[in-house]
C-alpha positions in Angstrom: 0.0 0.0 0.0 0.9 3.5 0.2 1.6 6.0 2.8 -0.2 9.3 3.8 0.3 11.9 1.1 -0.4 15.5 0.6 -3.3 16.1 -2.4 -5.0 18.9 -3.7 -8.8 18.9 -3.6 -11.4 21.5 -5.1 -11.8 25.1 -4.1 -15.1 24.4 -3.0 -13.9 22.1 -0.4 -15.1 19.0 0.4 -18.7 18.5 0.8 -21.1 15.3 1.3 -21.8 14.1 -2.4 -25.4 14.1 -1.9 -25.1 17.7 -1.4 -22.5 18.4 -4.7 -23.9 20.7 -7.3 -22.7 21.2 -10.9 -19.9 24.3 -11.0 -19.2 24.3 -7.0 -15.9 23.2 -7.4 -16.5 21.0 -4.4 -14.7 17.7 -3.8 -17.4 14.5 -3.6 -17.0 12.6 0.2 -17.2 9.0 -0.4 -16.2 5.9 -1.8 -16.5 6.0 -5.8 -15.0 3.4 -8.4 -12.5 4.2 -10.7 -13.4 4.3 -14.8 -12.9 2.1 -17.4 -9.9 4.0 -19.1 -7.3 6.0 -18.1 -6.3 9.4 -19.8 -3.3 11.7 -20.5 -1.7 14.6 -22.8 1.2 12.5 -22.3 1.7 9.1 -23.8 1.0 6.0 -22.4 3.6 5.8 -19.2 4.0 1.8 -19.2 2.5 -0.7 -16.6 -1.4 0.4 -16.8 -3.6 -2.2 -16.6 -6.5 -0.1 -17.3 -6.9 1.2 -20.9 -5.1 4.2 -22.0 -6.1 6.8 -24.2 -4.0 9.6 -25.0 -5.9 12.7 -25.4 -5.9 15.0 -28.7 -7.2 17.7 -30.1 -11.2 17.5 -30.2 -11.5 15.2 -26.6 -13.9 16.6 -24.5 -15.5 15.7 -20.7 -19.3 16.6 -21.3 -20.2 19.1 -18.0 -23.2 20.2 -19.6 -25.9 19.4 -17.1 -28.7 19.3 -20.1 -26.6 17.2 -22.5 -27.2 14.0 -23.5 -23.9 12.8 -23.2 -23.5 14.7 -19.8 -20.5 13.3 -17.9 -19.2 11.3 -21.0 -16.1 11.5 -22.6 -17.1 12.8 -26.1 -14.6 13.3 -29.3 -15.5 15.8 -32.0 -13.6 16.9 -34.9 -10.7 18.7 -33.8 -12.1 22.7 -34.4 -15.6 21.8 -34.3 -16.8 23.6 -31.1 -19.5 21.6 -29.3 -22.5 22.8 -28.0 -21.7 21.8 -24.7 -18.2 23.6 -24.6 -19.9 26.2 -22.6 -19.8 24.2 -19.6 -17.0 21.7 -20.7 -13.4 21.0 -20.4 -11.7 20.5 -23.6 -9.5 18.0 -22.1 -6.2 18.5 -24.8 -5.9 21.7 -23.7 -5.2 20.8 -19.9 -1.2 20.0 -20.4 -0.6 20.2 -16.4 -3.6 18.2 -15.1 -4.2 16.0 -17.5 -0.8 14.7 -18.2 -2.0 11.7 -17.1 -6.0 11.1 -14.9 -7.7 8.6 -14.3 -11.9 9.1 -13.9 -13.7 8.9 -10.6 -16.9 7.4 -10.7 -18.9 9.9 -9.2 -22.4 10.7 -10.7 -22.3 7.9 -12.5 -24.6 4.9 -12.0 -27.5 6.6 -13.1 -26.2 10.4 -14.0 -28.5 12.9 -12.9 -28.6 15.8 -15.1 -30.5 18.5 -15.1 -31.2 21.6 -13.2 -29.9 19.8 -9.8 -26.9 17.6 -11.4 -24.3 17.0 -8.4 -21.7 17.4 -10.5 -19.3 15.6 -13.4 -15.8 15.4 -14.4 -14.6 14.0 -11.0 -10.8 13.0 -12.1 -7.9 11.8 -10.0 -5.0 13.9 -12.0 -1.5 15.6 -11.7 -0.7 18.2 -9.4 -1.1 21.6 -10.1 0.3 23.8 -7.4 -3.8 24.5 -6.0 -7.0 24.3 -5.0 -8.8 21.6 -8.2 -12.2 22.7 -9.5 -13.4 19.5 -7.5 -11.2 16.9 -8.2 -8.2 14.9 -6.2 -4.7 15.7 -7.6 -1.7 14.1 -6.6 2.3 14.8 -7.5 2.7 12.9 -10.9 5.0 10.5 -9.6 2.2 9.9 -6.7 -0.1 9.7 -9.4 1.6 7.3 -11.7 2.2 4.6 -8.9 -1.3 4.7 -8.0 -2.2 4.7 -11.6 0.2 1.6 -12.4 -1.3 0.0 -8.7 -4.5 -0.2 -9.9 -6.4 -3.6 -11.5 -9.4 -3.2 -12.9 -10.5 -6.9 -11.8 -9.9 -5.6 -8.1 -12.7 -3.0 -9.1 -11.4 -0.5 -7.1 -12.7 2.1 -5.1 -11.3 5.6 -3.7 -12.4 7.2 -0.5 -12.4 10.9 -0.2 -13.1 12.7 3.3 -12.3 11.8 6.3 -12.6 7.7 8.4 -15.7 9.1 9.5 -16.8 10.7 6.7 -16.5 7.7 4.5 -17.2 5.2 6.9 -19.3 6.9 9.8 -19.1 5.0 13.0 -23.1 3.3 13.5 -24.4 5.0 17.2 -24.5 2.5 19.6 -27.1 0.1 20.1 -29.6 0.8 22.7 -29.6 -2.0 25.9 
């Protein structure tokens, strides 16, 4: 395993994901899975056993709430602008945070959309030297051992917030 380290989490803090609203820049607090492929501006670092894709111009992480393909990763030509960019992050265009991320499976299974969408494009990612826009960053070499760690067939989880936060402590029984 791994010992404590520092991370960076969102400017919004970290808040209980049930309360998590689209554009708060608040970190989720729970346990969420970890997506099916693995991402970066940078290519494939050796030793993933996760699918790699290595980002280029046109690849997109959908953050429009009233999209259909809200917190997907979407491809369009490369100078097409979508009509989700608005409220998107065009993901080639991130060269410090997205050297390499992995996705966190928050608002996933269903996604809620809408006016009250708790949020999307929940990534563990590199280090940026500040508060995230609601994500969990880590030093890149950090990130790339955790990256390389995980196995897909372990269907991982990560836990953000606090022991009790993530694992609350039942009251005691009564008698």
């Amino acid at each position: 395993m791994f010992p404590a380290w520092q991370a960076e989490t969102g400017s919004g803090h970290l808040l209980p994901a049930a309360d998590r609203r689209e554009g708060d820049h608040a970190t989720p607090i729970g346990a969420f899975g970890i997506g099916a492929t693995m991402y970066g501006n940078q290519p494939n670092p050796g030793g993933l056993r996760y699918a790699y894709h290595q980002l280029l111009c046109g690849d997109w992480w959908d953050e429009d709430p009233y999209s259909a393909q809200y917190n997907h990763f979407v491809h369009v030509p490369c100078g097409v602008t979508p009509a989700f960019a608005s409220w998107s992050e065009a993901l080639w265009t991130e060269t410090v945070a997205y050297q390499y991320f992995a996705v966190i499976q928050f608002n996933m299974n269903p996604i809620i959309g809408g006016q009250n969408a708790p949020g999307a494009g929940i990534f563990l990612h590199s280090w940026m030297g500040g508060a995230t826009e609601g994500c969990v960053a880590l030093r890149e070499w950090q990130l790339l051992d955790v990256l390389r760690w995980l196995k897909p067939s372990a269907h991982p989880v990560i836990e953000i917030g606090t022991d009790n936060e993530v694992n609350p402590v039942p009251p005691p029984s009564a008698g």
